[in-house]
C-alpha positions as CSV (number, residue, x, y, z in Angstrom):
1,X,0.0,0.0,0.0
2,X,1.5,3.3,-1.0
3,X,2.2,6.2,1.6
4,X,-0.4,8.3,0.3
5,X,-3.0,5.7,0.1
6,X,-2.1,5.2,3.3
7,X,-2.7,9.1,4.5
8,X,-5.7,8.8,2.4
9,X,-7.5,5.9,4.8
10,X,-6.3,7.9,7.8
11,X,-8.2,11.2,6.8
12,X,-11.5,8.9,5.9
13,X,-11.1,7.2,9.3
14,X,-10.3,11.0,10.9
15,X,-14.0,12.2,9.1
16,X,-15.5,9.1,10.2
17,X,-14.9,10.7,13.8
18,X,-17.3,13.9,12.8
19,X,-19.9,11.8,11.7
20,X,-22.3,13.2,14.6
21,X,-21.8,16.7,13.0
22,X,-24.8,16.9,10.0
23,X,-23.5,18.0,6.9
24,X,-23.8,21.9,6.1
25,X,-26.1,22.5,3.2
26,X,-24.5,26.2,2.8
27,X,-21.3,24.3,2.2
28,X,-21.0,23.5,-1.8
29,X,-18.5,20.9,-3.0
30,X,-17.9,20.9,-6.9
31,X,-15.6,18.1,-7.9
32,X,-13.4,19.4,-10.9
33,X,-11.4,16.8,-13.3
34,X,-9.7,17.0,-16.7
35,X,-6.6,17.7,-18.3
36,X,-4.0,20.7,-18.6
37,X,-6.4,23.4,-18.4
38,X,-7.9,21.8,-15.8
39,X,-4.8,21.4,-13.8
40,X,-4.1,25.0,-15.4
41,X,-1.4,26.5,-18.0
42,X,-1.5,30.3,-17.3
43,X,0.8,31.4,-14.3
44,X,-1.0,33.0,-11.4
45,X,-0.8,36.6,-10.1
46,X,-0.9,37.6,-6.6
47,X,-4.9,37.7,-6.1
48,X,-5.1,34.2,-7.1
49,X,-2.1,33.1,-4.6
50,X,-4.4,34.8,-1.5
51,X,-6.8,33.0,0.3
52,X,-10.3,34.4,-0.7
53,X,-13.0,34.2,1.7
54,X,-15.5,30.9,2.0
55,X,-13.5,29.3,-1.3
56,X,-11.6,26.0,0.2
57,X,-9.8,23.4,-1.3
58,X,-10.3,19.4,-0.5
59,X,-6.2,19.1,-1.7
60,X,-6.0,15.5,-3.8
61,X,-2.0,15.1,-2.7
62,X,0.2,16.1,0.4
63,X,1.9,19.2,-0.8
64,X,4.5,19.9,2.3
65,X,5.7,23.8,0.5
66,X,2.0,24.7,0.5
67,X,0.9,23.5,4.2
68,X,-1.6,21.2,2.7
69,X,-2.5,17.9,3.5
70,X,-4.5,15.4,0.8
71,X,-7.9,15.1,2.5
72,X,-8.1,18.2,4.8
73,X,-9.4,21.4,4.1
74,X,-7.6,24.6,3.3
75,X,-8.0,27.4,1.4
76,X,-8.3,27.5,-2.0
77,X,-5.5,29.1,-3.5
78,X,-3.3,28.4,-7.2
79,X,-3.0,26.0,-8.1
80,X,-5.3,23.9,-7.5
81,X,-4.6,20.1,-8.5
82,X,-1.2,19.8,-7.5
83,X,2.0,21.4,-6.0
84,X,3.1,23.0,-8.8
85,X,5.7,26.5,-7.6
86,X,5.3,29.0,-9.0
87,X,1.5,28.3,-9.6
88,X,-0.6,28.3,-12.6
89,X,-4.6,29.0,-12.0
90,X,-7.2,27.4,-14.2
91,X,-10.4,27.1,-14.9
92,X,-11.6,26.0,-11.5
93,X,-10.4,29.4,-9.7
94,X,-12.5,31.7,-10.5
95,X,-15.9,29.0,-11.2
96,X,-15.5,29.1,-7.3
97,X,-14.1,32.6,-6.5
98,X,-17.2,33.5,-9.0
99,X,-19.6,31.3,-6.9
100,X,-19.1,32.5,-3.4
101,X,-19.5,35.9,-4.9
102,X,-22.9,35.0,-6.3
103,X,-24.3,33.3,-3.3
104,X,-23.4,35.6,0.0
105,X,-24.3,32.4,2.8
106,X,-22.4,29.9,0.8
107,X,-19.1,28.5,1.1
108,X,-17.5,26.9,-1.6
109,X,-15.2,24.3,-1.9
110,X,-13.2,21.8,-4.5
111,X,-12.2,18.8,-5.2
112,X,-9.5,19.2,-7.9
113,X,-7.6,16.2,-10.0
114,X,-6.1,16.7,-13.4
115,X,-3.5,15.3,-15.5
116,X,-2.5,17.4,-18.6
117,X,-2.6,15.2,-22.0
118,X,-4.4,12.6,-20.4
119,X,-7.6,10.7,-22.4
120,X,-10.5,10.6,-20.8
121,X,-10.0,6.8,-20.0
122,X,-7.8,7.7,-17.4
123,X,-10.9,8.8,-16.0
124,X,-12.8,5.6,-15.7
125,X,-13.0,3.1,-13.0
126,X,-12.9,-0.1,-15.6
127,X,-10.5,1.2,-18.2
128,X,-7.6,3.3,-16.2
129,X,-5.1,0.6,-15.6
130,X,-5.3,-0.5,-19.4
131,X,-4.7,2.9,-20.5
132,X,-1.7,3.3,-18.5
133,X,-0.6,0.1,-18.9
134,X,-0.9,0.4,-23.3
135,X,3.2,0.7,-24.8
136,X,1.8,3.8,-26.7
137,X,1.3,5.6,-22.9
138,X,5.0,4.5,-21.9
139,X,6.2,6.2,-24.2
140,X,4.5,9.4,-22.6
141,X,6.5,9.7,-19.0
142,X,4.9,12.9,-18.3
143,X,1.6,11.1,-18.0
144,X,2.2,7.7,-16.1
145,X,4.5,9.8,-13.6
146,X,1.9,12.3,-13.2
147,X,-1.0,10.2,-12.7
148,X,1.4,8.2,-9.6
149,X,0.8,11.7,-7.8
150,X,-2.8,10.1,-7.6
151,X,-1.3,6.8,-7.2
152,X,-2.2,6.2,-10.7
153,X,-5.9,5.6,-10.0
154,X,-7.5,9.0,-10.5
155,X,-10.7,7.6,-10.2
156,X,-10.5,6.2,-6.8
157,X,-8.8,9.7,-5.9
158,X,-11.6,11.7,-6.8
159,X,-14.3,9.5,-4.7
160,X,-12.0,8.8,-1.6
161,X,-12.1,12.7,-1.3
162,X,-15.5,13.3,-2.2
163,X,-16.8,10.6,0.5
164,X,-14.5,12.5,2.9
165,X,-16.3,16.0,1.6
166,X,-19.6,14.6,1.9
167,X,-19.3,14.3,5.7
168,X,-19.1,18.3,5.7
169,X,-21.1,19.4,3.2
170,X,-23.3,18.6,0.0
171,X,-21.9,17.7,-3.3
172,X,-23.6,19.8,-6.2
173,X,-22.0,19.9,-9.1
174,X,-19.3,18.4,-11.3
175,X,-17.1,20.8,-14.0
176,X,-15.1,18.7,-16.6
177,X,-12.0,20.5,-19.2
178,X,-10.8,17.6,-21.0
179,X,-11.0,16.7,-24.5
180,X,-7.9,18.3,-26.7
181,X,-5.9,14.4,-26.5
182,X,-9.7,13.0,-27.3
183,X,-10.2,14.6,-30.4
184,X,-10.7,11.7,-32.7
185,X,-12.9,10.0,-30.0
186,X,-16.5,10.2,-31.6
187,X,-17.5,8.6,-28.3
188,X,-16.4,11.2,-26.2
189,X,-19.7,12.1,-24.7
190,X,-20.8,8.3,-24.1
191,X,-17.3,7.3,-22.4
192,X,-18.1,10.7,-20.2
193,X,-21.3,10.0,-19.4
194,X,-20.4,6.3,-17.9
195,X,-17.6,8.5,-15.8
196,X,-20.7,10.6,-14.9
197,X,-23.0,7.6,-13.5
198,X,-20.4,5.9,-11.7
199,X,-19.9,8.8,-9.9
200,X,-23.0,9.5,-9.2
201,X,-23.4,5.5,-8.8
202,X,-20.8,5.4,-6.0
203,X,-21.6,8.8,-3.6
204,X,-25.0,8.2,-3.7
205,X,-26.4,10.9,-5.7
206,X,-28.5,12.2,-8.5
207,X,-28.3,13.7,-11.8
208,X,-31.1,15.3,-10.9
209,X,-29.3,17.6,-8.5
210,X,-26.0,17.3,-9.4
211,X,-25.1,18.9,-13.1
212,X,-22.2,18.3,-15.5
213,X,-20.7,21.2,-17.0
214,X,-17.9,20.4,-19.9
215,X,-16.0,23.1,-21.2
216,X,-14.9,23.6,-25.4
217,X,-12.0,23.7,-26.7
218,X,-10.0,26.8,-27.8
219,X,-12.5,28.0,-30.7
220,X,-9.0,29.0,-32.9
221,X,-7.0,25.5,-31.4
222,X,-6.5,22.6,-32.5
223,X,-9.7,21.1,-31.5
224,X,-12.7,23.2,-32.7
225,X,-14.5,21.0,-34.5
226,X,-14.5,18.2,-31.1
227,X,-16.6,21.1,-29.2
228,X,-19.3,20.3,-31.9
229,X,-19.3,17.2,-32.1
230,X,-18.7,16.3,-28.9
231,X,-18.5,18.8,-26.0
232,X,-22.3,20.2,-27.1
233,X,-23.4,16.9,-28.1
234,X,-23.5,15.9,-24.2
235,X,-26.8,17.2,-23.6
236,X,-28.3,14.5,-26.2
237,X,-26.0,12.1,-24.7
238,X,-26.7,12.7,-20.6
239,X,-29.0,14.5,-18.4
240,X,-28.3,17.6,-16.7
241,X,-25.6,18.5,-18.4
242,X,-24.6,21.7,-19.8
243,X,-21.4,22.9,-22.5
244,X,-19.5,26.1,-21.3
245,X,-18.7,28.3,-24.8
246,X,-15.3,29.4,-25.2
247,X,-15.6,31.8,-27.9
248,X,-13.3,34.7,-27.9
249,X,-11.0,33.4,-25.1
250,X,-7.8,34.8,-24.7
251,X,-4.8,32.1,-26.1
252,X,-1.5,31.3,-24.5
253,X,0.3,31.4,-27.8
254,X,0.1,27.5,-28.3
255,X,-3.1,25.4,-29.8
256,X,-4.7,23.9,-26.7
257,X,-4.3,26.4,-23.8
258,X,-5.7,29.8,-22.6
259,X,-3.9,33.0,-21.8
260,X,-4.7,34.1,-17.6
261,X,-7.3,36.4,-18.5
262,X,-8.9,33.5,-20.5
263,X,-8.9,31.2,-17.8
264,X,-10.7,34.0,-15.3
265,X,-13.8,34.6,-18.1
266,X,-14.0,31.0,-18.7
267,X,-14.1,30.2,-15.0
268,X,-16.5,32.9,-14.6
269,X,-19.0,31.3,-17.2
270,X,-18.5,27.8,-15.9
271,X,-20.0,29.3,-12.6
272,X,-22.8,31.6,-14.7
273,X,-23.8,28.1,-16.3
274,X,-23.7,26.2,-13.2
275,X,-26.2,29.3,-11.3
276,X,-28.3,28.4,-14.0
277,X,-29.1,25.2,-13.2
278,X,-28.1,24.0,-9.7
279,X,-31.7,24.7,-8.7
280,X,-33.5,23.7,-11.8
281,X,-36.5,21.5,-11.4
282,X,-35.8,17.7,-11.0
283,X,-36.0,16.1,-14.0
284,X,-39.2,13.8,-14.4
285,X,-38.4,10.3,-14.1
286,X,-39.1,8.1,-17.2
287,X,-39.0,4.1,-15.8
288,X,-37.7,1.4,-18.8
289,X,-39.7,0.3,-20.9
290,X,-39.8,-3.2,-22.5
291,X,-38.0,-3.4,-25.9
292,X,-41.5,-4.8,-27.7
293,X,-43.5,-2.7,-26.1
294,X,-45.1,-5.8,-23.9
295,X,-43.5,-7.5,-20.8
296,X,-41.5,-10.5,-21.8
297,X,-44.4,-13.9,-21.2
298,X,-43.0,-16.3,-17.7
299,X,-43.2,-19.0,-18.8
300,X,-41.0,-18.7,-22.0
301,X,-38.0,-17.2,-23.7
302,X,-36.6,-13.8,-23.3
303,X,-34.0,-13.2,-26.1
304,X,-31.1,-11.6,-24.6
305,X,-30.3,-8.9,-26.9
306,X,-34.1,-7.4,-26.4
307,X,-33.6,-5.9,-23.4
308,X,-35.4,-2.5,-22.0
309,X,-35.4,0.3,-24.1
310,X,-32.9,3.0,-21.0
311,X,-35.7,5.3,-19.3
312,X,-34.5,8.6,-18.3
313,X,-33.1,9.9,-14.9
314,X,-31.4,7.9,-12.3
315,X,-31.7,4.4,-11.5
316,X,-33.9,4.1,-14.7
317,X,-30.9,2.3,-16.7
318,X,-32.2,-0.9,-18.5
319,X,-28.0,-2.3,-18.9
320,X,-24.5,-1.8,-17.6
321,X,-21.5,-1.8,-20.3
322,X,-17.9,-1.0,-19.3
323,X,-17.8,1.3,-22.7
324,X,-19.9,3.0,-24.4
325,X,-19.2,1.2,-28.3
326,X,-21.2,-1.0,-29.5
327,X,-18.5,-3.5,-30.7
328,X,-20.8,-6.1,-32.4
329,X,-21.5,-6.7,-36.2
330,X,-25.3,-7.1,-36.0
331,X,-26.0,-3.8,-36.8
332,X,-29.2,-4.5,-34.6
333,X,-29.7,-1.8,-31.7
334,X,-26.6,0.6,-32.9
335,X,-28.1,3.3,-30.1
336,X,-27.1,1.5,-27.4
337,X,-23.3,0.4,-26.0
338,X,-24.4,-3.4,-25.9
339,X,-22.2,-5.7,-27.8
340,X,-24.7,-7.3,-30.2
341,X,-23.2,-9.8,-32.7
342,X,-24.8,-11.6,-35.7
343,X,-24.5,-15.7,-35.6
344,X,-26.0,-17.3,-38.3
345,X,-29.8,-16.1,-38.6
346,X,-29.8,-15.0,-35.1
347,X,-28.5,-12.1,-33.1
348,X,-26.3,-12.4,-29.6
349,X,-25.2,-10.6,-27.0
350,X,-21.3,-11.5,-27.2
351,X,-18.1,-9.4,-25.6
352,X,-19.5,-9.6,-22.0
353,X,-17.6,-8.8,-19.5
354,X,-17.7,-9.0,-15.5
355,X,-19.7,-6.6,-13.7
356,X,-22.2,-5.7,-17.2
357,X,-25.6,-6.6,-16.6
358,X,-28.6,-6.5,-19.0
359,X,-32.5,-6.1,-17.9
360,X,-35.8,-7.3,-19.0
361,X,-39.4,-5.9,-18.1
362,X,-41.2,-9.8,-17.2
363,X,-44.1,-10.9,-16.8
364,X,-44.9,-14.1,-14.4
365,X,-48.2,-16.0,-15.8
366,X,-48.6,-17.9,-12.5
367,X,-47.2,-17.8,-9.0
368,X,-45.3,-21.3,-8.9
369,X,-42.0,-22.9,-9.2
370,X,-39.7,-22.0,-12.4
371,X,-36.8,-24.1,-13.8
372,X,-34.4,-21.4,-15.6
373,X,-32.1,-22.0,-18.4
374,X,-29.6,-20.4,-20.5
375,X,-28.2,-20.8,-24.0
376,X,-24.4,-19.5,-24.0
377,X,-21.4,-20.2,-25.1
378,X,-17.4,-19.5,-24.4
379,X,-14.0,-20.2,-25.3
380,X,-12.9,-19.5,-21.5
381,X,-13.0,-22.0,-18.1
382,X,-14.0,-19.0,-16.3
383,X,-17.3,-17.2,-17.8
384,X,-20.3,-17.1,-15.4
385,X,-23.6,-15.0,-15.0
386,X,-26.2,-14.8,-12.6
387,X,-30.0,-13.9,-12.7
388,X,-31.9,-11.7,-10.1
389,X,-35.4,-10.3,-10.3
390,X,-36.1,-7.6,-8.7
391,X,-33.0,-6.8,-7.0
392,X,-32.7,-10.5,-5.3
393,X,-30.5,-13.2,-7.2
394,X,-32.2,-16.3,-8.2
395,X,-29.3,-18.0,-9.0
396,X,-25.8,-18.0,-7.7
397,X,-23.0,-17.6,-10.2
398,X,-23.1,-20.4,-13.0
399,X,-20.3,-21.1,-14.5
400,X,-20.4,-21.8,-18.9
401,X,-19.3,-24.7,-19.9
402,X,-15.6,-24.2,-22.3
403,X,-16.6,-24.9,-25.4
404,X,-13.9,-27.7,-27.5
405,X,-11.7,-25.8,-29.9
406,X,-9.5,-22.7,-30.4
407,X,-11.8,-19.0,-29.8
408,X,-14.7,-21.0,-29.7
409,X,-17.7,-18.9,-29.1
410,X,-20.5,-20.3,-31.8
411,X,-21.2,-23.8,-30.2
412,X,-24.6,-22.4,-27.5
413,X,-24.4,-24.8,-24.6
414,X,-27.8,-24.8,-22.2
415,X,-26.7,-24.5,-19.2
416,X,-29.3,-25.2,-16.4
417,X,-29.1,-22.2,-14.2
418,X,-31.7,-22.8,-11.2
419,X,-34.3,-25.3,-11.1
420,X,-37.5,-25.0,-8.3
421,X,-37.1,-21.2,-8.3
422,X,-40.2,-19.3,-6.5
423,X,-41.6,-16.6,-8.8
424,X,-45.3,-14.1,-7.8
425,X,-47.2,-13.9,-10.3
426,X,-47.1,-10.2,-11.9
427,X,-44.4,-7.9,-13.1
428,X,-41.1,-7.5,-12.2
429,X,-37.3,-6.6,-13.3
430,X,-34.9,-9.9,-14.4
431,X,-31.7,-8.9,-14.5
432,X,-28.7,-10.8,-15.8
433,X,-25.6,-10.0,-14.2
434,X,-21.9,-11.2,-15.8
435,X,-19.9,-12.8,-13.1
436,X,-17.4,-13.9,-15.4
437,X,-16.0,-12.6,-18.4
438,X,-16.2,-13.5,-22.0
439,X,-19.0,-15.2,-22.3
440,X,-22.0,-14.8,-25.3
441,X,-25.5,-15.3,-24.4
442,X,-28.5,-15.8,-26.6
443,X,-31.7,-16.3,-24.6
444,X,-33.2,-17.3,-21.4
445,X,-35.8,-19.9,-20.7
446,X,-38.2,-20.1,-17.9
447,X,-40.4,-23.1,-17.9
448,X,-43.2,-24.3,-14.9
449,X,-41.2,-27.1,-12.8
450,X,-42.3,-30.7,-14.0
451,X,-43.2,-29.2,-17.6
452,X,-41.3,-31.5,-20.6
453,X,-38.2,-29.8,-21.2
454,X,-37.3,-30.9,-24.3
455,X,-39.7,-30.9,-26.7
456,X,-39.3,-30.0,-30.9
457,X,-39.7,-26.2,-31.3
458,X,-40.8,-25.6,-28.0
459,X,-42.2,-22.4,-26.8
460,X,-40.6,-23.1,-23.0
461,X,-37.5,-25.4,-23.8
462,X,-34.5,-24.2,-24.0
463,X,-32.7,-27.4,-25.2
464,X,-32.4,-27.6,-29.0
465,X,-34.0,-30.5,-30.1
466,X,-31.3,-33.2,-31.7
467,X,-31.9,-36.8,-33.3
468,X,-30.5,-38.9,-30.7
469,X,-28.0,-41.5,-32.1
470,X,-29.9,-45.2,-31.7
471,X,-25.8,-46.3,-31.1
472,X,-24.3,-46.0,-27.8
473,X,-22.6,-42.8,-27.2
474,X,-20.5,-41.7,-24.3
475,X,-21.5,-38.1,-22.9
476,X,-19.9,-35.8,-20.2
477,X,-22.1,-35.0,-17.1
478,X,-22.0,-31.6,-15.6
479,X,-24.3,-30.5,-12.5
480,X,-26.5,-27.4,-12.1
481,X,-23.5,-25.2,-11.9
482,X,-22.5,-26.4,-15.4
483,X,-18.9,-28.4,-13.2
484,X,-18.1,-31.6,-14.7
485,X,-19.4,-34.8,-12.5
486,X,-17.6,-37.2,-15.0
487,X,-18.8,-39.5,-18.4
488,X,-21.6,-41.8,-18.9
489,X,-21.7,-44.4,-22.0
490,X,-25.7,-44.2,-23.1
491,X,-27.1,-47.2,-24.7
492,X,-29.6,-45.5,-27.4
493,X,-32.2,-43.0,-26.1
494,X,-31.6,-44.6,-22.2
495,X,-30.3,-41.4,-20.5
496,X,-32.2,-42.3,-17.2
497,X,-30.9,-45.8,-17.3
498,X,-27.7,-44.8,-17.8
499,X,-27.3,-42.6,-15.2
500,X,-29.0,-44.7,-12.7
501,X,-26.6,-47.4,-13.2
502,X,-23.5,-45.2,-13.2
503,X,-24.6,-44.1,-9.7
504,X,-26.0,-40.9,-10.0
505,X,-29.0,-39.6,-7.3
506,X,-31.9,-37.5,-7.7
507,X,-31.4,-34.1,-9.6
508,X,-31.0,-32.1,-12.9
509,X,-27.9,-33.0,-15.5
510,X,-26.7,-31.5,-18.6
511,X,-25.1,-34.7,-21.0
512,X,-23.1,-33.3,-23.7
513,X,-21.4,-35.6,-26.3
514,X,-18.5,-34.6,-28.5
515,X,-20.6,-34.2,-31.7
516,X,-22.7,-32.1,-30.5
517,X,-25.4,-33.6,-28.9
518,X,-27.1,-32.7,-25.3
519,X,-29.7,-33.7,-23.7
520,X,-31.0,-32.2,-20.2
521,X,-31.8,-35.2,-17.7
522,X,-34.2,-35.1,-14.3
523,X,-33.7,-38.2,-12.2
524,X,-36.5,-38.3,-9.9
525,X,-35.6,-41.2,-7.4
């Protein structure tokens, strides 16, 4: 554990202490993140170097020649997000100075973490350490060195401190400059968007009350065309949040910064934008809808890649995708970030990865007992999903069978994933959750306990229907969990024989020979 990690866990356990004192709602925290301009370019004169009264700083590193101490408030003087000496202001100085002169009864304060040239992905919880870790990004020293002031994880920075700010006052606002070493990312607004919800995601909050303000480029830099496509595309992309113009902004002589007096006007209409809409209305909640317009039928099959069409506001998601790029070939559902791909006349859900999850508006016919399964297939010994409904898991975490040959992701397996499972009849939210990366999934059955599970063209089976081989055959045998139990040799169409007579007891058993043929098996005794 590194020595400012360590300080870190010190300072939360030090505002764990407080936790009797309520948090001040006069006390504003804006958390402030991006690259150079963010961490600022223009050197600071004497009024930006004084302390300014009710403007505070939550510092994001231990800076000895300032007296400041990561995780511990202090005035907010130049610069900001880092020791720098002598000290460069940005645009976060005067979007506070601004505030507190706008609102008399308020203090202000900052959480401030930037690292100039950066991509956005540095950003992101899931795709930081692969950005850093890409031979393209050793190359850049400035960068990896600079981001070890965070200790590399700027993420895990930014909500450390904001969990400590929370126990004083009342997080309302988020201001983003970052986008000059993104230009040719025309997913810009998506990938900043996920940043955006995993924020709000992990403190607890609302993009209802909490807006987004991202800042264009210089207008005569290198990157005026990415503040059209891009910065003022974000409030198509996301709720609540708002672009900040930077037209006629003063230049530092170079095609990506601002001069001081830019910085100061462009901090001052960060803070105009974010007066405009820090007491706006809440935004009125729009739940998911299903994808056909009707609830998904219990008992039956749900198609994996027709899940709920995204509602609007928070906790309305209908899935979870580490990026926001559709990867898959389909061409089916290109609005979304879900990996769809096509396979033969059908379409998949395919590049999943642990911790994306996927949700489907369901109907229950009947209140009874449900045996679930899935088709999906993988080229990996550790792939693995779960289902829940309505927030409780169903299943525990079933593992997919590795499938024989080289990349193999086009033989489906059907995998039983819970048998005897108590549904209410009514509506309600299945999710499936990816415990396990790598896996593709096509569809999900649910059929009543008891029913045949195996019959041609079924409307409830989720086993393909083969011709079983009159000769004797020898078959694998995995349980419920999709683990192999061993072989079997089965004399024609005697599956229940055979396993009898190899020793199995009472349960549920997936046979899978190595042509191709499976057959789902219930031994009742």
């Amino acid at each position: 554990m590194g020595t400012n990690m360590k300080k870190l866990i010190l300072s939360l356990a030090a505002a764990a202490t407080l936790a009797s004192a309520a948090p001040d709602p006069n006390f504003h925290i804006y958390i402030a993140f991006g690259q150079s301009n963010m961490a600022g370019a223009a050197g600071a004169a004497e009024p930006e170097t004084k302390p300014y009264p009710r403007f505070k700083l939550l510092p994001s590193m231990d800076c000895p020649a300032k007296g400041r101490t990561m995780g511990v408030w202090t005035d907010a003087t130049s610069q900001l997000a880092n020791c720098d000496n002598p000290p460069s202001i940005s645009v976060a100085d005067y979007f506070g100075r601004t505030l507190v002169d706008s609102l008399p009864d308020v203090t202000v304060g900052i959480i401030s973490v930037a690292v100039g040239g950066t991509a956005l992905k540095l950003f992101d919880k899931d795709n930081w350490q692969a950005y850093l870790e890409d031979p393209d990004r050793q190359k850049e020293n400035w960068i990896i060195n600079w981001a070890k002031a965070y200790d590399s994880n700027l993420y895990k920075r930014i909500i450390d401190l904001a969990k400590i700010a929370q126990k004083d006052g009342v997080i309302k606002g988020i201001i983003v400059h970052q986008g000059e070493s993104d230009w040719n990312n025309n997913h810009w607004a998506e990938d900043l968007k996920k940043i955006r919800d995993d924020m709000l995601t992990d403190l607890g909050l609302s993009s209802d009350t909490v807006p987004l303000l991202a800042g264009e480029m210089r207008e005569d830099g290198c990157c005026r065309g990415f503040s059209t496509s891009q910065v003022q595309r974000i409030t198509k992309v996301m709720d609540n949040a708002w672009p900040v113009s930077s037209s006629g902004l003063g230049s530092a002589g170079d095609s990506y910064h601002f001069n001081r007096d830019g910085y100061i006007e462009f901090g001052k209409r960060y803070a105009k934008v974010m007066l405009e809409h820090m007491n706006r209305a809440p935004v009125e909640p729009v739940p998911q809808q299903p994808f056909h317009g009707v609830a998904a039928t219990i008992p039956g099959r749900i198609q994996a890649e027709d899940f709920d069409i995204p509602g609007v506001g928070s906790g309305n998601d209908s899935y979870k995708d580490n990026d926001s790029e559709n990867h898959g070939d389909s061409g089916y559902r290109k609005d979304t970030g879900v990996d769809l791909y096509k396979k033969g006349d059908k379409v998949v859900v395919g590049y999943n990865q642990e911790g994306e999850w996927l949700e489907y508006t369901v109907k229950v016919a009947e209140t009874g007992k449900y045996d679930v399964f899935a088709s999906v297939a993988s080229a990996n010994n550790t792939s693995s999903f779960k289902l829940s409904m309505d927030g409780k898991d169903i299943t525990e975490s079933i593992a997919v069978p590795k499938n024989e040959g080289k990349d193999n992701y086009d033989d489906f397996n059907s995998v039983i994933a819970a048998s005897g499972v108590n549904l209410t009849e009514g509506e309600h939210v299945l999710r499936f959750t990816v415990t396990g990366s790598w896996m593709d999934i096509d569809y999900i059955t649910f059929a009543v306990s008891g029913d045949p599970i195996t019959p041609p063209d079924s409307s409830v089976g989720i086993i393909r229907s083969y011709a079983m081989n009159a000769a004797s055959k020898n078959y694998r045998v995995f349980d419920l969990m999709g683990k192999v139990l061993g072989s079997v040799r089965v004399d024609g169409s005697a599956f229940e024989t055979s396993l009898k007579t190899a020793g199995y007891n009472k349960g549920i058993y997936l046979l899978q020979s190595a042509d191709g043929i499976r057959r789902t098996v219930r031994l009742n005794r």
